[in-house]
C-alpha positions in Angstrom: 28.3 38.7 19.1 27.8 39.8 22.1 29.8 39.5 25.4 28.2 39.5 28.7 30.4 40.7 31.8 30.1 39.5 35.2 31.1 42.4 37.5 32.1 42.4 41.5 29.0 44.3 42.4 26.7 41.8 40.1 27.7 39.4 38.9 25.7 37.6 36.9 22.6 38.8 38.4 22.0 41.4 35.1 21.9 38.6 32.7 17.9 38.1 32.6 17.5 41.8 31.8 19.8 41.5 28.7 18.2 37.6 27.8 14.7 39.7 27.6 16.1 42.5 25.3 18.1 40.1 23.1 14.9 38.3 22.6 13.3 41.7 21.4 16.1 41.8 19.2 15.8 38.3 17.7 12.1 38.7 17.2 12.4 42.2 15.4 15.4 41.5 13.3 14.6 38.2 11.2 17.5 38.7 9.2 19.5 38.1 12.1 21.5 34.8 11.3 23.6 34.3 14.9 23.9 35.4 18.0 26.5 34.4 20.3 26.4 35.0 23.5 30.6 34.9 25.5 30.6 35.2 29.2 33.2 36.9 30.1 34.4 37.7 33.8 36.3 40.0 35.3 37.3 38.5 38.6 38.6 35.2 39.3 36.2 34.1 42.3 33.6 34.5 39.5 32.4 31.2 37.6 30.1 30.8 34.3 27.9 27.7 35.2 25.0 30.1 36.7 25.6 32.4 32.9 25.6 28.9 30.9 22.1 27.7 32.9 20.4 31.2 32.4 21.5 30.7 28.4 20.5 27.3 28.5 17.0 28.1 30.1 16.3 31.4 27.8 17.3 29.7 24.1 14.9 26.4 25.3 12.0 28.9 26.0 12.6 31.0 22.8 13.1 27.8 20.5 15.2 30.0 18.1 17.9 28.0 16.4 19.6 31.3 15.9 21.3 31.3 19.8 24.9 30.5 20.3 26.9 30.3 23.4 30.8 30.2 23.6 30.9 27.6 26.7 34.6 26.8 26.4 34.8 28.7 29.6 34.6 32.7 30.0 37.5 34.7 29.3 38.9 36.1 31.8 40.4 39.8 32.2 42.8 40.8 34.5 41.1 44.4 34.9 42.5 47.2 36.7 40.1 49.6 36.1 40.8 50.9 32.9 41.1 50.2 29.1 39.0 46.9 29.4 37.0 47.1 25.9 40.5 47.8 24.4 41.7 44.5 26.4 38.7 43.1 24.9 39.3 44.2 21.0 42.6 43.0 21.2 42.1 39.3 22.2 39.5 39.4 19.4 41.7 41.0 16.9 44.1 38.0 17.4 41.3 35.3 16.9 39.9 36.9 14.0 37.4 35.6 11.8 37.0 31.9 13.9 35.3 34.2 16.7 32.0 33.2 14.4 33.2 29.4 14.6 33.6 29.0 18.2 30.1 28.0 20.6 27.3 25.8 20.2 23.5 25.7 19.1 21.4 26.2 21.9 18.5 25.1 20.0 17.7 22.6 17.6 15.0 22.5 16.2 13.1 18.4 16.0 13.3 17.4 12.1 10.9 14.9 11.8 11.5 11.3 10.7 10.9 10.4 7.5 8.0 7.9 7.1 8.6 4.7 5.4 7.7 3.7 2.2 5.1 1.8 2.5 4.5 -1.1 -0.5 
């Protein structure tokens, strides 16, 4: 799981850099089973749709069925300046386990049509 924070002095402009090393990830560790990927923001002029297309773009070009997103909408943190990752733990502590059921399948892959049988 990994969450991806959208900062006043970037944004969302960081979010290539970490696509490229997550794919360096995915491609060393093929026991990896899931990734996903939760925007999360920490002002409220901030919105997700530019973090969603990046995603969207990234998992097409990798075809690895393996990518998640959480695209119920980033979570936002009312942040003032410090303790955040302990903000974060804690609204994770109370999901528990169904963190790993929320998101969607970025990619998936084409199963191809059985052929009739022909008589």
């Amino acid at each position: 799981m990994v969450d991806v924070l959208a900062a006043k002095n970037a944004g969302w402009d960081l979010t290539p850099n970490l696509l490229e090393y997550l794919g360096r990830v995915l491609n060393s560790i093929g026991s990896l089973r899931h990734i996903l990927l939760r925007p999360r923001c920490l002002l409220l002029t901030f919105t997700a749709e530019r973090f969603y297309s990046v995603v969207e773009e990234w998992a097409a070009a990798a075809r690895d069925p393996r990518i998640w997103v959480e695209d119920s909408g980033p979570s936002w943190i009312n942040h003032d300046g410090s303790h955040i990752h302990e903000e974060l733990h804690v609204q994770d502590a109370v999901v528990g386990d169904e963190l790993w059921l929320r998101g969607r399948q970025l990619y998936l892959p084409s199963v191809p049509a059985p052929l009739a049988n022909e008589q």
